[in-house]
C-alpha positions in Angstrom: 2.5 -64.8 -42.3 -0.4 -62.5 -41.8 -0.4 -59.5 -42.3 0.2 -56.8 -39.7 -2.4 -54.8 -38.4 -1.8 -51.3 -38.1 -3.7 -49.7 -35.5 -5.8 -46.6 -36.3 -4.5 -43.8 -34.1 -7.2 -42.1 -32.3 -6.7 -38.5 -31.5 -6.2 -38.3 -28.0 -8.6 -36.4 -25.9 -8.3 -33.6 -25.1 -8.9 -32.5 -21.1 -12.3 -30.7 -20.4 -11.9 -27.8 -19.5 -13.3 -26.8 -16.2 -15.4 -23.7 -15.8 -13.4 -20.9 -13.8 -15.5 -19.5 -11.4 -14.8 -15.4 -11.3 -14.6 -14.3 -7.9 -16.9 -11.9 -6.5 -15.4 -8.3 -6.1 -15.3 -6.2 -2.8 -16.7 -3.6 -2.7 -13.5 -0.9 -2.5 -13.2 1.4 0.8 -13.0 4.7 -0.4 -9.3 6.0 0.7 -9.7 8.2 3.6 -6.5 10.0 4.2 -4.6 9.2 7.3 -4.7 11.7 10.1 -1.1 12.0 11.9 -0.3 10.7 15.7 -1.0 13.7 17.9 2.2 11.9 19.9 4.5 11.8 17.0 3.5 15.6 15.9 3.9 17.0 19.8 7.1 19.3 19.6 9.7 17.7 21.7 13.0 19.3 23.3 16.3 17.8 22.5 18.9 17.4 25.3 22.2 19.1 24.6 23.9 16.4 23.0 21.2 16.0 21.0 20.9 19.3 20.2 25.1 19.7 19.0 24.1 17.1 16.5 20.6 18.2 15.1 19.8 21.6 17.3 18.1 23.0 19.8 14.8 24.1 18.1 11.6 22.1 19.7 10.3 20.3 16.9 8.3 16.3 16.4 9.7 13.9 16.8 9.6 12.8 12.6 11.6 16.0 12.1 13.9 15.0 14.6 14.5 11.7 12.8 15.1 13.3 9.4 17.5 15.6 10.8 19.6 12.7 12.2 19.5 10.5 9.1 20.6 13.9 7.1 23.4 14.4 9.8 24.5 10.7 9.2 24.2 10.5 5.2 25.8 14.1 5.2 29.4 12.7 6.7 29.1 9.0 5.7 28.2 7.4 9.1 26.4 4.3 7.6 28.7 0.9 7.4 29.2 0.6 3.7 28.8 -3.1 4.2 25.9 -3.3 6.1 23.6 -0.4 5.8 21.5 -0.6 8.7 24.3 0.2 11.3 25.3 3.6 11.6 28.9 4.6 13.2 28.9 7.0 15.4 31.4 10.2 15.3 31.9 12.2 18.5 28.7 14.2 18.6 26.8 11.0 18.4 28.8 8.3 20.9 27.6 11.0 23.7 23.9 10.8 22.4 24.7 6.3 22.0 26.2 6.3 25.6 29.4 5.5 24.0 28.6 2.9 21.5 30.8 2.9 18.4 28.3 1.6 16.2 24.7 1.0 16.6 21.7 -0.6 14.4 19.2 2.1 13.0 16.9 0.6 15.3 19.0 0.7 18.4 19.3 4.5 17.5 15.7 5.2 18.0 15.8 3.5 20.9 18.3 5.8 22.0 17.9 9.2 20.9 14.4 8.9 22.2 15.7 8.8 25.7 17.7 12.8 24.6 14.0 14.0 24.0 12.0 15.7 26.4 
């Protein structure tokens, strides 16, 4: 019987490792603060059902907005399930032509047609 040959382990090679290429930086804008939309900062009237909800003072439309969403967190209007529809109490089925319950997009929608 002859003898076994044992085979000389060869470290195994190790992968070359590729150069990483660095990529080449932008220059950076410098930040340039935003101006506001003249359309959104125009003072706009609320109707009067608008107005028994938020009221009557002329004011932009982004004011208008936060007064609503303070009305609705205020007395718990949102869906505690889903959070993006709001139910409506009295004052605000006459400003969502009757709708129980809209999305907070379908309220934009809405109240924008109570501004003038």
């Amino acid at each position: 019987m002859a003898a076994k040959k044992k085979a000389a382990k060869k470290p195994a090679k190790k992968a070359a490792k590729k150069p990483v290429k660095k990529a080449a930086k932008k220059a950076a804008k410098p930040k340039v603060k935003r101006k506001p939309n003249a359309a959104f900062m125009k003072p706009v009237t609320p109707s009067e059902k608008l107005a028994a909800v938020i009221g009557p003072n002329p004011r932009p439309r982004t004011a208008i907005t936060k007064d609503l969403w303070a009305y609705i967190k205020k007395n718990g209007l949102q869906d505690k399930k889903n959070k993006r529809m709001i139910n409506a109490d009295d004052k605000l089925k006459a400003v969502f032509n009757g709708k129980s319950q809209v999305s907070m997009f379908e309220m934009t929608k809405l109240v924008s047609k109570h501004l003038k």
